[in-house]
C-alpha positions in Angstrom: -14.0 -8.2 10.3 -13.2 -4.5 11.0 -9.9 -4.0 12.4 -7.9 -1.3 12.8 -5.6 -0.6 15.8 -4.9 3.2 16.6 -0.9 3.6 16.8 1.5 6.5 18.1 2.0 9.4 16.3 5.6 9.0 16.8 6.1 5.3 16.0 7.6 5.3 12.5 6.0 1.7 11.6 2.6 0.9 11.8 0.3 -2.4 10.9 -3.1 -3.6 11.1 -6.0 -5.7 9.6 -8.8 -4.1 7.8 -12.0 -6.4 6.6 -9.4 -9.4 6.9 -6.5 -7.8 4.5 -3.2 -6.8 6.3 -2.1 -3.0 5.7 1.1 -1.2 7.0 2.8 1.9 6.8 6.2 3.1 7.1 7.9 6.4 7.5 10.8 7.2 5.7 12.2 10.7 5.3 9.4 12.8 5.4 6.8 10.6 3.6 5.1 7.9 4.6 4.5 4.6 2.9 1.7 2.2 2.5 1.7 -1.3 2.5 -1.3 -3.7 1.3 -1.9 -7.4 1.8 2.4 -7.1 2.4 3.3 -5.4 -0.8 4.8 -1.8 -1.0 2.7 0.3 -3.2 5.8 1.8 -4.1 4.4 5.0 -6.2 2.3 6.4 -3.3 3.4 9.0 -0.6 1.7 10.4 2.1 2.5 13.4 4.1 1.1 12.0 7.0 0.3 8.6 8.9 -3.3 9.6 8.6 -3.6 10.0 5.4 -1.9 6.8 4.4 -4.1 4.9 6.8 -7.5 6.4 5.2 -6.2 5.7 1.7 -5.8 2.2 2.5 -8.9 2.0 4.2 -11.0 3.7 1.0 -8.9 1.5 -1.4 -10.1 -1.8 0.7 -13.6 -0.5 0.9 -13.6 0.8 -2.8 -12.8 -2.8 -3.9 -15.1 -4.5 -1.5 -18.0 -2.5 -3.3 -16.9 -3.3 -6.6 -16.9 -6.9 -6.2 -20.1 -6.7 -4.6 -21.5 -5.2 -7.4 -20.4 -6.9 -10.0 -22.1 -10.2 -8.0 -24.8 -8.4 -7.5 -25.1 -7.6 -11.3 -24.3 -11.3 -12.6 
């Protein structure tokens, strides 16, 4: 399941689902911070809410094709 709600620009919070995993960002000073499956991925900034949003949407579909590969090669 592929969901992913469009927020705000100005809302300093955000959170979704992607492919069933829960992901979040927060803005604090002038970096935002990304949340997945509830935990603070506390050594990554992003500049904008956009950017954290597509990194956590790569890193979920990154990981997705790696465990499909790896089944795929057993």
């Amino acid at each position: 399941m592929y969901v992913v709600a469009e927020n705000p620009p100005d809302q300093e919070f955000w959170s979704s689902v992607y492919q069933g995993r829960p992901i979040a960002a927060l803005h604090r000073g002038d970096r935002w911070h990304v949340y997945l499956d509830h935990v603070l991925l506390h050594k990554l900034e992003f500049a904008t809410a956009a950017h954290a949003k597509a990194w956590l949407i790569n890193r979920i579909d990154q990981q997705y094709t790696q465990r499909l590969q790896r089944a795929l090669a057993a």
